[in-house]
N, CA, C and O of each residue as an XYZ file, in Angstrom:
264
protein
N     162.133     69.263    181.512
C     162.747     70.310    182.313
C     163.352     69.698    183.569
O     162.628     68.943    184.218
N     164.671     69.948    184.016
C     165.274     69.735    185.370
C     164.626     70.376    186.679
O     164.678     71.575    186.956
N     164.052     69.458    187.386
C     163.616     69.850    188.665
C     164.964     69.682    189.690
O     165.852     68.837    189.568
N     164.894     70.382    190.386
C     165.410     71.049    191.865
C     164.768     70.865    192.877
O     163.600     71.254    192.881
N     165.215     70.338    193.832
C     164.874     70.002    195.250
C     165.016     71.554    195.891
O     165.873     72.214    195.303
N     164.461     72.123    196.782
C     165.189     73.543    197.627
C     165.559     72.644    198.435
O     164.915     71.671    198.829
N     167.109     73.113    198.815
C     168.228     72.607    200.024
C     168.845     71.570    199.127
O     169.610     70.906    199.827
N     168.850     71.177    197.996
C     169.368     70.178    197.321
C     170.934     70.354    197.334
O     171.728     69.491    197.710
N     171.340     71.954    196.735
C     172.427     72.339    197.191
C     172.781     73.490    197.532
O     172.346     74.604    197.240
N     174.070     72.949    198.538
C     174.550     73.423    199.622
C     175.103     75.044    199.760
O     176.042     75.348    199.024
N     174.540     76.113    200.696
C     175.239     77.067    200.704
C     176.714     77.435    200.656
O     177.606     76.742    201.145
N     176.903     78.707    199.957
C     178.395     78.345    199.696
C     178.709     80.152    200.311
O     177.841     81.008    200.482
N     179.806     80.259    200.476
C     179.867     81.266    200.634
C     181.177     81.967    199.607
O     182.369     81.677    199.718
N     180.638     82.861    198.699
C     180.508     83.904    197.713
C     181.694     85.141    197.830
O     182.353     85.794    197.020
N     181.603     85.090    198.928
C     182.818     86.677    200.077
C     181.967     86.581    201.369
O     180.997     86.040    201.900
N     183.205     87.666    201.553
C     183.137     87.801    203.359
C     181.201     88.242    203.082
O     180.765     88.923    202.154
N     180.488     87.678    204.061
C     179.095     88.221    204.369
C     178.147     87.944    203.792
O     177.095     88.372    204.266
N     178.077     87.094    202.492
C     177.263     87.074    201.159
C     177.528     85.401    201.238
O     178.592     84.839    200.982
N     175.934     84.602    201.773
C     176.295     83.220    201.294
C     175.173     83.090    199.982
O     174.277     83.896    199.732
N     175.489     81.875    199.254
C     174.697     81.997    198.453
C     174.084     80.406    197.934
O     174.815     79.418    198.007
N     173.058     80.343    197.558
C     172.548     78.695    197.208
C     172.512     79.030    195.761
O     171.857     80.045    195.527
N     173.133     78.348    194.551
C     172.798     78.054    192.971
C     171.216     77.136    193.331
O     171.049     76.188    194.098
N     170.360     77.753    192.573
C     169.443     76.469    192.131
C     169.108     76.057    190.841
O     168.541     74.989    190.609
N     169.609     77.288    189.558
C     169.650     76.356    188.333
C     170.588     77.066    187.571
O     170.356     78.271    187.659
N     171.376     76.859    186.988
C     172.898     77.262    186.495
C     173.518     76.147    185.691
O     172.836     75.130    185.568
N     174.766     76.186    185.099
C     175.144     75.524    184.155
C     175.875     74.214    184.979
O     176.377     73.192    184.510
N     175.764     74.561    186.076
C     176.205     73.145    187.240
C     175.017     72.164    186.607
O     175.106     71.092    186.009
N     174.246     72.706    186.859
C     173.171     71.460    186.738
C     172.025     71.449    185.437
O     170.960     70.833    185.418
N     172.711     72.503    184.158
C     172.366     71.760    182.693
C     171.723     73.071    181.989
O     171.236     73.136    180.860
N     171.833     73.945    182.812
C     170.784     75.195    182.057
C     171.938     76.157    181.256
O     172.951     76.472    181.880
N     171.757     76.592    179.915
C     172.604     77.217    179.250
C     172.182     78.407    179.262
O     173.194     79.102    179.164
N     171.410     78.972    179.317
C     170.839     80.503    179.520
C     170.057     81.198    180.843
O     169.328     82.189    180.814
N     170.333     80.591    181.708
C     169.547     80.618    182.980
C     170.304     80.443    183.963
O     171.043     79.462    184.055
N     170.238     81.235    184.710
C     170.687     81.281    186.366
C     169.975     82.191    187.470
O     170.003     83.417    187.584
N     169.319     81.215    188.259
C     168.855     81.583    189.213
C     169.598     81.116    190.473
O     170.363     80.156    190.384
N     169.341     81.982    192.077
C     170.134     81.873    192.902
C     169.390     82.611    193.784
O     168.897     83.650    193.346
N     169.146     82.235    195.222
C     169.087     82.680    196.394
C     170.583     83.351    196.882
O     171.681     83.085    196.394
N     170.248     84.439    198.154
C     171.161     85.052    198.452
C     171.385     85.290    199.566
O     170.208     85.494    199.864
N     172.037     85.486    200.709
C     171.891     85.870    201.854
C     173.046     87.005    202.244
O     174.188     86.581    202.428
N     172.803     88.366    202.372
C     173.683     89.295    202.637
C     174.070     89.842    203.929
O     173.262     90.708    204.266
N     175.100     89.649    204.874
C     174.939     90.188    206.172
C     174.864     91.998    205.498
O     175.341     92.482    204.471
N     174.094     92.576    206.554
C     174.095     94.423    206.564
C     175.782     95.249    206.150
O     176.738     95.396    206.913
N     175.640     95.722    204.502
C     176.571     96.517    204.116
C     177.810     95.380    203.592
O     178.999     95.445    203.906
N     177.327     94.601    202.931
C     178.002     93.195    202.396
C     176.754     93.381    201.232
O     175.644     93.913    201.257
N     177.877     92.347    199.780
C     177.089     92.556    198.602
C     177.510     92.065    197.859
O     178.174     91.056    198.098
N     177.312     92.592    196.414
C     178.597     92.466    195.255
C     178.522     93.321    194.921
O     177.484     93.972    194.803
N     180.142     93.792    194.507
C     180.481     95.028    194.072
C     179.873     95.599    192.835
O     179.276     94.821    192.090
N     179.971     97.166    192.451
C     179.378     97.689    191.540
C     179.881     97.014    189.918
O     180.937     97.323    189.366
N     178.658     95.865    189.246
C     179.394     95.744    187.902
C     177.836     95.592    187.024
O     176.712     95.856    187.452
N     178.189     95.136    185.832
C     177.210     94.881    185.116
C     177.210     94.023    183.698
O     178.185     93.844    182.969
N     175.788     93.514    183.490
C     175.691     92.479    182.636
C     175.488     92.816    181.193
O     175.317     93.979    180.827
N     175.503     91.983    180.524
C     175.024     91.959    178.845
C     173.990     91.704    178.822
O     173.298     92.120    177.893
N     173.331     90.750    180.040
C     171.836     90.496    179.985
C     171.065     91.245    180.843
O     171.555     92.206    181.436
N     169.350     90.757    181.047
C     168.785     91.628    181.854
C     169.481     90.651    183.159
O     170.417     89.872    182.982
N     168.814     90.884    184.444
C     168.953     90.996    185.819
C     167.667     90.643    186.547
O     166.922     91.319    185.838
N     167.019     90.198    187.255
C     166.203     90.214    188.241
C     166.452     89.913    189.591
O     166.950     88.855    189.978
N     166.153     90.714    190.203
C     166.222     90.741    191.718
C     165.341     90.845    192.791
O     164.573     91.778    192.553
N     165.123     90.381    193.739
C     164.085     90.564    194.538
C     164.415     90.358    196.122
O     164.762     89.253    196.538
N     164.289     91.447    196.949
C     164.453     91.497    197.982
C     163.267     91.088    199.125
O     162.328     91.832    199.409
N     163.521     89.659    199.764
C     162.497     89.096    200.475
C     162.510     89.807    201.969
O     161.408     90.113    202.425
N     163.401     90.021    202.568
C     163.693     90.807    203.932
C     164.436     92.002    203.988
O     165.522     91.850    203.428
N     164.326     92.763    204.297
C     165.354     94.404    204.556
C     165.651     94.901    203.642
O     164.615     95.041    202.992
N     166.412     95.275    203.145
C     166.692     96.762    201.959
C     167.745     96.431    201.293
O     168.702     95.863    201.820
N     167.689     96.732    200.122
C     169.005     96.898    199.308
C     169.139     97.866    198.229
O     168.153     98.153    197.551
N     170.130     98.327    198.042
C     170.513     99.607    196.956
C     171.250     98.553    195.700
O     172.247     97.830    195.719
N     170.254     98.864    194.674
C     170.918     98.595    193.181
C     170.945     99.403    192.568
O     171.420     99.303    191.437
């Protein structure tokens, strides 16, 4: 399995307000998997869409509407 450093790589920014860190994605070898940290300034996001797969989300500080 591919290990990941946290901070390995670099925040990127996503849109106006929304930066975001990849930590395992097809950048770095995973074909069915993507995980990602997020950082949203207040009333900044991504717009209303949706997947073929499931979703997990988890809000570590303040609120969000899904």
């Amino acid at each position: 399995m591919l290990s990941i450093a946290k901070g390995e790589y670099p925040l990127e920014e996503w849109r106006a307000g929304v930066m975001t860190r990849m930590v395992m994605s097809a950048r770095n070898g995973a074909t069915q998997l993507c995980v990602f940290e997020q950082w949203c300034d207040p009333g900044a996001g991504a717009p209303t869409h949706v997947h073929t797969v499931e979703e997990v989300l988890s809000v570590l500080s303040g609120e969000a509407e899904m």
